[in-house]
Each structure stands twice: as structure tokens, then as C-alpha cells.
N, C-alpha and C positions, 0 to 999 in steps of 0.2 A: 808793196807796189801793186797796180792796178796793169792790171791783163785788154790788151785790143781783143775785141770782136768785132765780129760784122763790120765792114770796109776796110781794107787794109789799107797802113801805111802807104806812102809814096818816096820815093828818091827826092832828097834833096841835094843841091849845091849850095856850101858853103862860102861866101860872097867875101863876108867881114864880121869880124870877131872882136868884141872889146868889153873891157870887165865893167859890170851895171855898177851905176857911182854909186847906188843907194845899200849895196849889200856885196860883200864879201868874197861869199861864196858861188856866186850868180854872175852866168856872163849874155849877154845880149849879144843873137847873130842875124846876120841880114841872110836869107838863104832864097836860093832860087828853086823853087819847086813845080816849074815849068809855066808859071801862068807870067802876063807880060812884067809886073813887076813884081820885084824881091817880096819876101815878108820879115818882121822880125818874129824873133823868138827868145825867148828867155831859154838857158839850161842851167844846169848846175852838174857835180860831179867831179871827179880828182881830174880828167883827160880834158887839155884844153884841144878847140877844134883851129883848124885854120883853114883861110879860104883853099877853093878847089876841093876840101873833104867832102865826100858825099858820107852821106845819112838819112837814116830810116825817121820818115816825119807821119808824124799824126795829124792829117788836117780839124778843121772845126768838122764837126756832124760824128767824127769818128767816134764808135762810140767800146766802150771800156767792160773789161768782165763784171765789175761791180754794178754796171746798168748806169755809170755817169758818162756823157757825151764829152769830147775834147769840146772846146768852147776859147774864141779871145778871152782870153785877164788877165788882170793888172798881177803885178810881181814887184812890191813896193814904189808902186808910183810911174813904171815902165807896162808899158802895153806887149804881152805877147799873144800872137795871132794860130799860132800850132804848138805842137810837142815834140823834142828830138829825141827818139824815144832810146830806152837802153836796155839791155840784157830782157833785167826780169821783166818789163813793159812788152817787148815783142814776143821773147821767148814761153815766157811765165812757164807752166807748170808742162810744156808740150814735152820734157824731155829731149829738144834739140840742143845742141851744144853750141852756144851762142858767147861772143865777147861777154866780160865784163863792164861794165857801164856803160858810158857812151861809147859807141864806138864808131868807126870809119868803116864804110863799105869800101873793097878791090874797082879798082878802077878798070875801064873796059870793059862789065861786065852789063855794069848796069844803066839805064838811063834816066835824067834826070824829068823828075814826073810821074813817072812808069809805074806802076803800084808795083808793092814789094811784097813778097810772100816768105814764112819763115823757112819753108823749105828750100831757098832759093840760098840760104845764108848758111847750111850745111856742107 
């Protein structure tokens, strides 16, 4: 798994959830991450999401401990626009004790947009 640096994450709202026709394991979500409209997003993972979950998202430009930048692409023929990201993507090697896979942010605490920092999920 590939580690954030430099720009964090953001709060997203999850909107609408539904399984990608073209693969299995992969589901496509519309989510709201504060700008006027939704974006989709590809994820995968055993946790499925459903709307109202907020989650820690990776915009484009965000860029990755390997030195790869998040970027749109395609995910067999569907277009995704960020990243939801999960444990080891936000957490990686910081030694914070972070969910398993995807997971859901507590609600009330946070807001949707807001950049997220890992200390903030302690």
C-alpha cells in the first residue's frame, strides 16, 4: 500500500453507493467533498460504504510516499476522480492506530471538505 504525503486528505460525504458492473470486487461512489458537485470514485475492500458515511479522501494532486501523485483513472472502463483512502494509505508506517480498511469517520466531529490529519483519527 502506498502512504499520503504532502497535502492531506479531505472529509468526504458519501452520497450513493453502487456495485461497478464491470468487476466484482469494486464499488463506485458519488461522494461530496465540499466543492458544488459530487465526484465519483472507485473503491474496493471487504466494508461496503453507504450514503451519509464520511471518509478520508485523497484528491487529484495529492501526492503519495512512493512520489506517485493521486490522478483521475479509469477502473475497468468507469472513471474515478480521488481516492477513499484506508488504514494503511492514511496511517502507513506512523505507528497511529487506525481502522482496518475503509473505514467511516465519527460523525459531528468532522466536516465535510475540511482536510483531515492523522492525528485527528487517534
Amino acid at each position: 500500500m502506498q502512504q499520503v504525503i504532502n497535502k492531506e486528505p479531505v472529509v468526504g460525504e458519501i452520497i450513493e453507493v453502487k456495485r461497478h458492473p464491470n468487476a466484482d470486487r469494486l464499488f463506485i461512489a458519488r461522494v461530496n467533498v465540499g466543492n458544488s458537485d459530487p465526484i465519483s470514485v472507485i473503491f474496493g475492500g471487504n466494508r461496503v460504504l453507504k450514503p451519509v458515511d464520511l471518509v478520508p479522501v485523497a484528491l487529484p494532486g495529492t501526492r503519495l510516499k512512493d512520489g506517485s501523485k493521486i490522478r483521475p483513472r479509469n477502473y475497468r472502463k468507469i472513471r474515478s476522480n480521488a481516492e477513499i483512502l484506508d488504514r494503511d494509505e492514511l496511517c502507513g508506517s506512523t505507528g497511529y492506530p487506525c481502522p482496518d480498511e475503509v473505514f467511516v469517520l465519527p460523525k459531528g466531529k468532522y466536516t465535510v471538505g475540511k482536510p483531515i490529519t492523522v492525528t485527528e483519527l487517534i
